[in-house]
ZAMIKOL-755591 format. One record per residue: x, y, z of N, C-alpha, C, CB in turn. Coordinates in steps of 0.001 Angstrom, whole numbers, padded with zeros to 6 digits, always signed. Glycine has a CB too. Example, Ala and Ser with C-alpha at 12.3 -4.5 7.8 and 13.67 -1.06 7.14 Angstrom:
<rs>
+013190-005690+007800+012300-004500+007800+013200-003300+007800+011308-004473+009046+012850-002250+007080+013670-001060+007140+012900+000030+007870+014084-000598+005725
</rs>
This chain:
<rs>
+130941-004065-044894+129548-004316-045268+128611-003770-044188+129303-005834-045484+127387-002986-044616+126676-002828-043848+126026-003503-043318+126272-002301-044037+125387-003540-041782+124551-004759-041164+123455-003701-040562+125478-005923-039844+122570-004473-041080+121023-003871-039862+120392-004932-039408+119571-002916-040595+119847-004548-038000+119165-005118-037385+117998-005061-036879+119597-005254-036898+116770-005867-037239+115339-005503-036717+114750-006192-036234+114533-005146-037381+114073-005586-035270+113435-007003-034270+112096-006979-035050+113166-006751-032167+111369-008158-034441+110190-008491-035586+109270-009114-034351+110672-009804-037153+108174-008987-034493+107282-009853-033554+105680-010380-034075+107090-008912-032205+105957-009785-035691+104808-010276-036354+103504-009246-036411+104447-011578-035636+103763-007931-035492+102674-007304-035354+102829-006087-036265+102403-007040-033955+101202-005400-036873+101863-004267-037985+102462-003530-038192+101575-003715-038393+102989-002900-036739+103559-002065-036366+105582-002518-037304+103147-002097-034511+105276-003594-036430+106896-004227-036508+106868-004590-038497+107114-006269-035125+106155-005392-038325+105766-005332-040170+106267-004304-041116+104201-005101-040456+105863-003677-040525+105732-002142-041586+107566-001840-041178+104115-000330-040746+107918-001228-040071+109436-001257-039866+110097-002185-040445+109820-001362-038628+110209-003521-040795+111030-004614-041701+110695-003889-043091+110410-006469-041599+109383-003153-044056+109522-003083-045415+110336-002149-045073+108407-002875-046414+110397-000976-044373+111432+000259-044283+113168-000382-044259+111031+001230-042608+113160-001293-043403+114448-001929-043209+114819-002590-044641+114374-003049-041966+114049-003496-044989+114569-004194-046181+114632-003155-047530+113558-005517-046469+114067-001396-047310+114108-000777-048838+115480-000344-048171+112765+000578-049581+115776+000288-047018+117361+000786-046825+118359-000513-047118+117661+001388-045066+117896-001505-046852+118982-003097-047103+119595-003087-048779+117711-004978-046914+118095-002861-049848+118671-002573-050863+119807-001139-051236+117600-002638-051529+119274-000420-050665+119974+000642-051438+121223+000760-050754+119220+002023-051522+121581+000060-049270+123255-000175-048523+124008-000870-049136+123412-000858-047193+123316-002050-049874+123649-003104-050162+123878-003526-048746+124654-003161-051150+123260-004237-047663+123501-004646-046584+123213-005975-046569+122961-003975-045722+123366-006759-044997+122426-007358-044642+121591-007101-043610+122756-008230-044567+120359-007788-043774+119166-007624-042287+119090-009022-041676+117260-007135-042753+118984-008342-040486+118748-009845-039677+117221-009699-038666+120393-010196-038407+116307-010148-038877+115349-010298-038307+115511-010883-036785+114655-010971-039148+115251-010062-036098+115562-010221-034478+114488-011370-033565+115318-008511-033743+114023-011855-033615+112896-012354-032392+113025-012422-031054+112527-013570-032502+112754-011855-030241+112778-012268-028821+112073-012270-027851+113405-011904-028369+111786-013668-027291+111006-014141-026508+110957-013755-024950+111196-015305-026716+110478-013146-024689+110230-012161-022902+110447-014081-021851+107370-010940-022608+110897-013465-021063+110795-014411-019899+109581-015111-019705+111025-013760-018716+108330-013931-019476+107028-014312-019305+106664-015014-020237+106210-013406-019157+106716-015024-021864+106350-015660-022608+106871-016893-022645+106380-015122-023467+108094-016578-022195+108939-018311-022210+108105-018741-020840+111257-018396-021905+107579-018461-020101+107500-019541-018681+106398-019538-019442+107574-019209-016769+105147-019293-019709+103711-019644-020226+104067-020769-021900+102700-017726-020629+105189-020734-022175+105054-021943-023123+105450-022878-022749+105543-021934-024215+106262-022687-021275+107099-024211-020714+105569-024913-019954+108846-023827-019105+104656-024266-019097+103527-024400-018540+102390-025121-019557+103187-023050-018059+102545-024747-021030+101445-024940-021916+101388-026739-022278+101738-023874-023371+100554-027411-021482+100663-028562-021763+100567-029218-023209+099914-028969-021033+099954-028861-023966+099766-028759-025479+100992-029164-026268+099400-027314-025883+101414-028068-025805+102725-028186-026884+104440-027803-025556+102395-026368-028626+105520-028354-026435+107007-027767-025568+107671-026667-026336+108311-029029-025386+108572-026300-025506+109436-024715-026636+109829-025312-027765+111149-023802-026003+110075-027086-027710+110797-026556-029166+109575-026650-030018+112211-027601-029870+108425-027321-029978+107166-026973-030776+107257-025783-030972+105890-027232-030232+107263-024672-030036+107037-023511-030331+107798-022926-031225+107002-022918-029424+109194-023361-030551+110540-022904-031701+110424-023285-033012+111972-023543-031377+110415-024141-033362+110102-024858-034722+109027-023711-035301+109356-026630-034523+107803-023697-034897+106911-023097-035115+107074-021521-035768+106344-023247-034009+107914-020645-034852+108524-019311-035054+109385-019379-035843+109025-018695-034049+110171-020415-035806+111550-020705-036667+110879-020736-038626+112381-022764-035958+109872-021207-038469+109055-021281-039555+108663-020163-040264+108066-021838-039240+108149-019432-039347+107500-018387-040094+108889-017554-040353+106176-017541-039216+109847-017286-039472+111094-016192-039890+111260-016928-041069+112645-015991-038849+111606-018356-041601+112418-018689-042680+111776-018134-043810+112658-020117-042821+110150-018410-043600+109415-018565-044396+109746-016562-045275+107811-019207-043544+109685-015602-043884+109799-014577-044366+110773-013860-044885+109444-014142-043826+111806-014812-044283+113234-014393-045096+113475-014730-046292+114365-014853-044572+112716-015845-046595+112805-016427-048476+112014-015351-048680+112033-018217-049222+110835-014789-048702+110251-013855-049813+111062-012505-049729+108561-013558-049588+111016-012145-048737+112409-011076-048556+113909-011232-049702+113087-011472-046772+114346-012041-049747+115913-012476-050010+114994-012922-051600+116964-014073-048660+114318-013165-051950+113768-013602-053300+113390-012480-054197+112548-014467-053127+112733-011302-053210+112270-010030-054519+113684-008880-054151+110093-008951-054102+114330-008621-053310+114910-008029-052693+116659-007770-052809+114427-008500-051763+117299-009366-053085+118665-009571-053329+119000-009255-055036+119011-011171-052836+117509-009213-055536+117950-008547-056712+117716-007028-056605+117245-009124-057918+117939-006478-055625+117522-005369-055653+118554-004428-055143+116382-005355-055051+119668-005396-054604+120781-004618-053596+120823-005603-052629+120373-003039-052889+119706-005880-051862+120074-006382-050551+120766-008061-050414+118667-006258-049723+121827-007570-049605+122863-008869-049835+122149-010760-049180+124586-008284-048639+121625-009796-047784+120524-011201-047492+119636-011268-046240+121392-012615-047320+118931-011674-046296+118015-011690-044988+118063-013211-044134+116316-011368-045519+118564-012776-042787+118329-013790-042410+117725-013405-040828+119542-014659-042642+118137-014793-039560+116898-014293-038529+117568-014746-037466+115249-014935-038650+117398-014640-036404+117993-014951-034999+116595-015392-034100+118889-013434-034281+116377-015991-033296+115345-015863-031833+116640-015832-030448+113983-017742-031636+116018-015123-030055+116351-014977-028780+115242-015024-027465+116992-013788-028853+116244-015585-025763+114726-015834-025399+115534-014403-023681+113979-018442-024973+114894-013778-023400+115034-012800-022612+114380-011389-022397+115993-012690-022770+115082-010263-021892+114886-009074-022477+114394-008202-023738+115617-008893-022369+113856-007747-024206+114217-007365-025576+115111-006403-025544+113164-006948-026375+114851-005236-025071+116138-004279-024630+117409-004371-024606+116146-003995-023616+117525-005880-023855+118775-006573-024077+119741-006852-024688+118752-007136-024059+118385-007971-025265+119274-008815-026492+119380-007769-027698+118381-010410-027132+118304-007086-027898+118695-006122-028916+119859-005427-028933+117885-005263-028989+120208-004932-028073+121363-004080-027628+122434-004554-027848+121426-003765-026405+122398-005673-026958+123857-006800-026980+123807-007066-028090+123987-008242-026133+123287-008061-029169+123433-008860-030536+124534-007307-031081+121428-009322-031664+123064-006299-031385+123888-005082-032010+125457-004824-031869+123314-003891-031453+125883-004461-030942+127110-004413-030027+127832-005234-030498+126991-004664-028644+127563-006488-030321+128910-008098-030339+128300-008134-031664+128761-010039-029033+128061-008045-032281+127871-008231-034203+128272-007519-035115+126650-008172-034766+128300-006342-034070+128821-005138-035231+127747-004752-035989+129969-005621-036352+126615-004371-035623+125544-003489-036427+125778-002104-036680+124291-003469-035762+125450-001768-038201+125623-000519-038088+124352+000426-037643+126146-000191-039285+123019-000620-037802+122152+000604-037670+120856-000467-037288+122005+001785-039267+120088+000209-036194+119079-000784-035643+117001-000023-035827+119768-000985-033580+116411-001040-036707+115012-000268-037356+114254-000832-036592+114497-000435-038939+113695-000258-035794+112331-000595-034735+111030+000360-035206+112757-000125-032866+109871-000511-034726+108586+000222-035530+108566+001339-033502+106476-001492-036255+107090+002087-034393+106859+002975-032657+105373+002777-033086+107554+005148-032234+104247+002735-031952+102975+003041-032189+102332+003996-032611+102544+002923-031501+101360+003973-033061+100511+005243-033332+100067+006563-032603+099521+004819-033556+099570+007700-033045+099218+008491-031829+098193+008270-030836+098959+009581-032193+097739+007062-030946+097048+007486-029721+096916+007194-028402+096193+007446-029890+097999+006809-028298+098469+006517-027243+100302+007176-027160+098165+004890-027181+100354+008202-027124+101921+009258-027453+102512+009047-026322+101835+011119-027695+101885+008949-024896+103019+008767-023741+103505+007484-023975+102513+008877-022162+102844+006651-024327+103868+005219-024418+104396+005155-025454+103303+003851-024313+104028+005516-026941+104835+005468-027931+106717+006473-027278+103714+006290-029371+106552+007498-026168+107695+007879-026858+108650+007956-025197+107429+009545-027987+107918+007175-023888+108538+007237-023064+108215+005621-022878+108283+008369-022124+107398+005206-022542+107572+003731-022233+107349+002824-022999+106968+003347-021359+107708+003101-024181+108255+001723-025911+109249+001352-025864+108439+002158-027599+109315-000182-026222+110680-001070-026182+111530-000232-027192+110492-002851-026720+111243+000397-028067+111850+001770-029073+112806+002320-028438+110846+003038-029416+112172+003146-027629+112634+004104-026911+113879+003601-025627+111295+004745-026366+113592+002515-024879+113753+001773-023817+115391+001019-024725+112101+000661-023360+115348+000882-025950+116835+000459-026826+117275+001604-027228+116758-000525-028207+117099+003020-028016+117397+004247-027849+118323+004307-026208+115897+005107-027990+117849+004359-025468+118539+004784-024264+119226+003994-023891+117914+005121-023295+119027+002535-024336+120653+001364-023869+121456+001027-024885+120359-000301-023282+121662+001815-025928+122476+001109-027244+122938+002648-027794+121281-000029-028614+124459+003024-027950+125336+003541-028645+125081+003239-030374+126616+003013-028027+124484+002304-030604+124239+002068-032098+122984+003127-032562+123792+000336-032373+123070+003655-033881+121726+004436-034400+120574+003912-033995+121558+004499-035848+119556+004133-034118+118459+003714-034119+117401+004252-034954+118203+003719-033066+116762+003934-035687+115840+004222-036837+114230+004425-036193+115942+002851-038000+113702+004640-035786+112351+004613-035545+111253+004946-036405+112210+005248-034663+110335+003893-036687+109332+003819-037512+108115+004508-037088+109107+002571-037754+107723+005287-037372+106010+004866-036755+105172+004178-037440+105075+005984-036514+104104+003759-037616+103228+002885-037897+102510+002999-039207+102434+002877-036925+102360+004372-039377+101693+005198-040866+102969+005604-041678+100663+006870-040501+104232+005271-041707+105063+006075-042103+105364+004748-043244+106212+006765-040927+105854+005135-044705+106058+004395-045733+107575+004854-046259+104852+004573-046740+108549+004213-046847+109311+004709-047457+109526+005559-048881+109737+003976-047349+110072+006805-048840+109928+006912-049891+111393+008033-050718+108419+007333-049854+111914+006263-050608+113517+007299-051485+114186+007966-050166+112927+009102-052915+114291+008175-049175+115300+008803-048459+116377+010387-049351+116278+007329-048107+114802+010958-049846+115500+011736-050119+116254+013415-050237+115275+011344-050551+115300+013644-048704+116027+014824-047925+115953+014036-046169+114916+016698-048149+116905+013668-045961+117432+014032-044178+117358+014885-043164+118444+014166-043992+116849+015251-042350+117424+015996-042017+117745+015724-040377+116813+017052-042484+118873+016761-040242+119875+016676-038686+119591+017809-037783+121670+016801-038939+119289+017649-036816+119225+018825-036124+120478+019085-035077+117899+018808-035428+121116+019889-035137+122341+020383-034400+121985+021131-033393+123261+021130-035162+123258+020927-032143+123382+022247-031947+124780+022349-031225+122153+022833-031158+125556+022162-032436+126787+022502-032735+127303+021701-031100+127023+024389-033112+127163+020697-031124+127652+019356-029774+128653+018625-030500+126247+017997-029189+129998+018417-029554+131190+018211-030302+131019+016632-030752+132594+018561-029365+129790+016113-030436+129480+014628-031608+129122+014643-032229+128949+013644-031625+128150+015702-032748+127928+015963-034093+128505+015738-035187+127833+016826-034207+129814+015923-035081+130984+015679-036363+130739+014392-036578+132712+015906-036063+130925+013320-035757+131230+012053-035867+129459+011463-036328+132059+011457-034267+128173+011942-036059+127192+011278-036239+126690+011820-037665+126298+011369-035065+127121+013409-038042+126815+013180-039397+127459+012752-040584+126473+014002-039687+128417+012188-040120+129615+012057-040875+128668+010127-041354+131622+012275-039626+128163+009926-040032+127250+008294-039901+126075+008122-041047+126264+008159-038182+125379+009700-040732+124227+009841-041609+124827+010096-042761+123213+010864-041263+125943+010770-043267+125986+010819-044790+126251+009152-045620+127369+011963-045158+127129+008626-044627+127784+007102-045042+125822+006260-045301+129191+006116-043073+125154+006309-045048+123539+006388-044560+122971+006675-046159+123084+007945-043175+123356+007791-046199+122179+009125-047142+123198+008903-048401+122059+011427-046357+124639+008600-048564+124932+008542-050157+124793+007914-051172+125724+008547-050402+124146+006576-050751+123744+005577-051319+122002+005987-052566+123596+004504-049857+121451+006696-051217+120309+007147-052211+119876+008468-052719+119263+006777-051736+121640+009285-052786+121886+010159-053585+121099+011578-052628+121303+009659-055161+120597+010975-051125+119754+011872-050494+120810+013515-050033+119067+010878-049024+119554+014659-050028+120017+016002-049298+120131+015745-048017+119105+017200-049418+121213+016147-047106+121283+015763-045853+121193+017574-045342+122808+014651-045471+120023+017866-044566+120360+018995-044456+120522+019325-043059+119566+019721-045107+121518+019753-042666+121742+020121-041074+121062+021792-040665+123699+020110-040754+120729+021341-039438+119863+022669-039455+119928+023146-037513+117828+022186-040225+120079+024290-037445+120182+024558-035792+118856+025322-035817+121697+025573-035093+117953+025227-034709+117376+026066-034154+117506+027021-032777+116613+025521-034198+117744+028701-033245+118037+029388-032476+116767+030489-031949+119173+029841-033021+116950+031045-030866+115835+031932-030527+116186+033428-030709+115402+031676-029083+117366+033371-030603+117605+035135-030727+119246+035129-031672+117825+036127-028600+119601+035561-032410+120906+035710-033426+121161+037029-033138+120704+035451-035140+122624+036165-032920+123992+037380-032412+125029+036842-033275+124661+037366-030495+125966+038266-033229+127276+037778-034119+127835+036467-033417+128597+039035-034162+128433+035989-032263+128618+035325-031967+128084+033874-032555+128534+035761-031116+126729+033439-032717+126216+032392-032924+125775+032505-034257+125336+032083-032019+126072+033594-035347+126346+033099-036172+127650+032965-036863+125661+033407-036622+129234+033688-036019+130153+032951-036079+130259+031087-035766+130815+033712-035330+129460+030964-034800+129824+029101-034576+129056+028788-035773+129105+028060-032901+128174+029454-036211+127296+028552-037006+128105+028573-038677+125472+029259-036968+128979+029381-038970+129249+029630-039857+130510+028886-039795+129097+030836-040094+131720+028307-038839+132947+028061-038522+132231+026241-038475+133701+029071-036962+131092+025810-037566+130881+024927-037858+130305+024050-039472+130391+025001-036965+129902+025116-039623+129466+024242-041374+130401+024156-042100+128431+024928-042474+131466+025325-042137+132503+025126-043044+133681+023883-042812+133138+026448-043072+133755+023986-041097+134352+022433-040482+133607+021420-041148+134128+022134-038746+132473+020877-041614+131569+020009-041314+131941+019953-043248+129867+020499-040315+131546+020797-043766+132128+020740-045573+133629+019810-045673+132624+022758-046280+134420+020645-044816+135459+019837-045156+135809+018242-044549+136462+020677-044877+135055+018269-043347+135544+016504-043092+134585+015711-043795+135499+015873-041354+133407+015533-044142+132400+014881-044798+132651+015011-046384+131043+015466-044333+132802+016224-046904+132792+016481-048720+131478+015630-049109+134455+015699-049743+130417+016118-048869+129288+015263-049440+128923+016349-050241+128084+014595-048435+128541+016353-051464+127902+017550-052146+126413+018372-051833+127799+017078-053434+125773+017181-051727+124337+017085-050532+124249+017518-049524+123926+016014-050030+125196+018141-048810+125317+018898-047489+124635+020070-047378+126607+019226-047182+123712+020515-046482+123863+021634-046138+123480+021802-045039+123474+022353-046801+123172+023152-044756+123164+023910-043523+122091+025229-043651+124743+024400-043222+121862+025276-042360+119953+025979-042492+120563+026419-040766+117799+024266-042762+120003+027725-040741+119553+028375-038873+117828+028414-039253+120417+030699-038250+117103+028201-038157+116085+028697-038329+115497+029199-036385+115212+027496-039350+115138+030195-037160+114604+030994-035722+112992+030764-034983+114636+032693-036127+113482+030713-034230+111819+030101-033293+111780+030316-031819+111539+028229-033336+110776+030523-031296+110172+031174-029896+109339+030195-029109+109183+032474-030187+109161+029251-029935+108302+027627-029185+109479+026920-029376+106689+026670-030123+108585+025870-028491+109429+024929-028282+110427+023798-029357+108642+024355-027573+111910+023753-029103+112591+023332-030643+111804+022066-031390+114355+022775-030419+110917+021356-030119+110011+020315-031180+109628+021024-032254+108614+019671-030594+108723+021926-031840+107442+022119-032270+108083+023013-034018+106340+023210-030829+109472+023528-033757+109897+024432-034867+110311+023474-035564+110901+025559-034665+111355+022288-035160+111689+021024-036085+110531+020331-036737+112399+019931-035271+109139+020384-036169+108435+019750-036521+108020+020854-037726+107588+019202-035464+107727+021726-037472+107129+022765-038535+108218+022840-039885+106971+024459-037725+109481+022758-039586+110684+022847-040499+110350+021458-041211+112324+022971-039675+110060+020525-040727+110006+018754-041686+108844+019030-042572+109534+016978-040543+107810+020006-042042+106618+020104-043114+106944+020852-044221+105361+020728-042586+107735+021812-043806+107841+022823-045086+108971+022766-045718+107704+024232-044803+110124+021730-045377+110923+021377-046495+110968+019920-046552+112290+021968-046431+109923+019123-046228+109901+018411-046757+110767+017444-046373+109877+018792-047636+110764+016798-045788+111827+016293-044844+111247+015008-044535+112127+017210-043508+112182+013813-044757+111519+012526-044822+112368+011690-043351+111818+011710-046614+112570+012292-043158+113511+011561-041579+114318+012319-040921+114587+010354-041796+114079+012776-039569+114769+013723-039009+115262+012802-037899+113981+015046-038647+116741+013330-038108+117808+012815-037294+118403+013412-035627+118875+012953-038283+118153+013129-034976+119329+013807-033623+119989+012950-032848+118656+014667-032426+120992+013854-032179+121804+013122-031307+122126+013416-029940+122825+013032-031826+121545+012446-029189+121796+012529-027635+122742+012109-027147+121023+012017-026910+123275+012332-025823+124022+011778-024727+123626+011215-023650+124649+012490-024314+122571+012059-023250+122337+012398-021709+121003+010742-021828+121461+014699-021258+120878+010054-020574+119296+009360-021053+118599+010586-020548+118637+007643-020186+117031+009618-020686+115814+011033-020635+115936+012021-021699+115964+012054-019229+116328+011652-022548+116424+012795-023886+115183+012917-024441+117424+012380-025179+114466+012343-024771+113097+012422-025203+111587+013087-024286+112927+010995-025483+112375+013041-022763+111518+013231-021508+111479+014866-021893+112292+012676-019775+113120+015588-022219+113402+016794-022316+113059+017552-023603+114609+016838-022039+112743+016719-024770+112806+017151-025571+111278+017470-025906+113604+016499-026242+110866+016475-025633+108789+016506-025966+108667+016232-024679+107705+015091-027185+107751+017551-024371+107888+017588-022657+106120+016817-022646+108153+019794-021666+106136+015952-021634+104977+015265-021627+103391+015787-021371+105282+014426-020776+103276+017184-021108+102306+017763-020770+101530+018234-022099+102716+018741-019855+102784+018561-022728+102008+019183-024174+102272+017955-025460+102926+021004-024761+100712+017309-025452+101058+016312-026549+100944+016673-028265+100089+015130-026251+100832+018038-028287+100599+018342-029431+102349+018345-029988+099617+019756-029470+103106+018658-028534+104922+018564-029170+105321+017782-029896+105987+018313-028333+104674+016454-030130+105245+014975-030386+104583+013946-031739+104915+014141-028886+102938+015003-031551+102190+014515-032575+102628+014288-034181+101207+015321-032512+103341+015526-034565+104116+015578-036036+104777+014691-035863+104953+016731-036544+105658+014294-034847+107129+012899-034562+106164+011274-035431+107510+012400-031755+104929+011202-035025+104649+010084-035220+104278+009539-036854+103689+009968-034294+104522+010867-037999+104298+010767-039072+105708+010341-039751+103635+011909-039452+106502+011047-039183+107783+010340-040027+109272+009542-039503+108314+011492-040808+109713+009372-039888+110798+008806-038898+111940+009442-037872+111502+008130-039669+112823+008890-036670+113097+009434-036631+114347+008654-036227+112430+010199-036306+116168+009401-036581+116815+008669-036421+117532+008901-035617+117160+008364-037159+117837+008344-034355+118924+008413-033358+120308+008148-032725+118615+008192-032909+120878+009248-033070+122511+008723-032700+122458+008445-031192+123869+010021-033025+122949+007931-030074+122940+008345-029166+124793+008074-028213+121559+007741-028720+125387+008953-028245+126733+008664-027530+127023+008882-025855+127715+009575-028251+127938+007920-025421+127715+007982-024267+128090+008779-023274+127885+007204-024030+127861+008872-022076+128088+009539-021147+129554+009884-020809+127479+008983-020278+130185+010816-021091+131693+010415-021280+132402+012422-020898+132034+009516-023525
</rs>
């Protein structure tokens, strides 16, 4: 059974990431578990709050998750999704996100990201990003304007990295449910026989361990930076979630280099999904 996991904190951002989570819940047939977690700081300012004690507070939070998991699990379990339920946690978020994922067996973790206007923190210093770089599990990233709709072209960006096999093999188990095109795609700057032997030896590898009919495979050539061509490639085919996969941390530092914010601006319209494997 599939499991996802989303942290929630009530704000629109996070909002909007749970409807994305709960339309993939139906069509996995999964379950979601609504994450909460309470920062240190927030826990010492409610132990301090003469007013009220944590478990007031708890009770309080505990309320609203139930409350949101019945309307969830009420329009929704007839829809596919097996059930919604909720956790609080009081620590890290980075953390506990990470860990729960890990010791639970999640297959796939949906966090919202902020808007553009503020792009250095949406994509280097967001609790998003900050679980991206401590968790081996996918990661889904929302942005804030982004709506679901059908999951129904993917796309992967390669470049023919010997995990690749194993992460699209993740995204098709992902993408067959809603019948989606998964299209893998390399961006190169100059084509030689050579690189389009790998490119041709890898797709045909990639046909035969996956057999998804929805598969394909795309080179596309470009002289800017591979953001800026992935980004131009999601506009013109249409591309409702673009996928990659890191190893290294700082992947995002390297990839949308922080000087030029126009690299990153397209990122914040649609989703984006992250394998990330480890250092090994």
């Amino acid at each position: 059974m599939q499991k996802i996991l989303c942290p929630i904190d009530f704000s629109p951002t996070a909002l909007n990431a749970l409807e994305y989570a709960v339309k993939l819940g139906e069509g996995l047939h999964a379950t979601l578990t609504l994450l909460y977690v309470l920062s240190e700081e927030e826990f010492n300012k409610v132990l301090v709050d003469k007013e009220s004690s944590f478990e007031d507070w708890k009770e309080q939070e505990e309320a609203r998750l139930c409350a949101l998991c019945d309307e969830i699990n009420a329009v929704s379990q007839k829809k596919g999704l097996v059930k919604a339920d909720y956790m609080i946690k009081v620590g890290e978020l980075t953390e506990g996100v990470s860990s729960l994922a890990k010791a639970d067996h999640y297959k796939l973790i949906v966090m919202g990201t902020g808007g553009a206007s503020d792009l250095k923190k949406v994509y280097w210093g967001s609790n998003t990003i900050k679980v991206v770089n401590k968790s081996n599990i996918p990661v889904l990233c929302i942005p804030h304007t982004a709506k679901f709709a059908g999951f129904r072209k993917v796309v992967y960006a390669t470049n023919y990295d010997k995990h690749d096999k194993e992460a699209i093999a993740e995204l098709v188990t992902l993408s067959v449910p809603f019948d989606s095109i998964v299209q893998v795609v390399h961006v190169f700057a100059e084509a030689t026989v050579e690189k389009k032997k790998i490119h041709h030896d890898f797709s045909e590898e990639m046909k035969s361990f996956v057999g998804y009919h929805k598969l394909r495979f795309a080179e596309v050539q470009g002289e800017d930076r591979v953001s800026l061509v992935l980004d131009e490639y999601m506009k013109t085919e249409n591309g409702e979630v673009l996928s990659l996969m890191t190893i290294q941390r700082g992947f995002f530092e390297n990839l949308f280099h922080q000087s030029v914010t126009k690299d990153i601006s397209g990122f914040t319209h649609y989703p984006l999904l992250i394998f990330r494997k480890g250092e090994n």
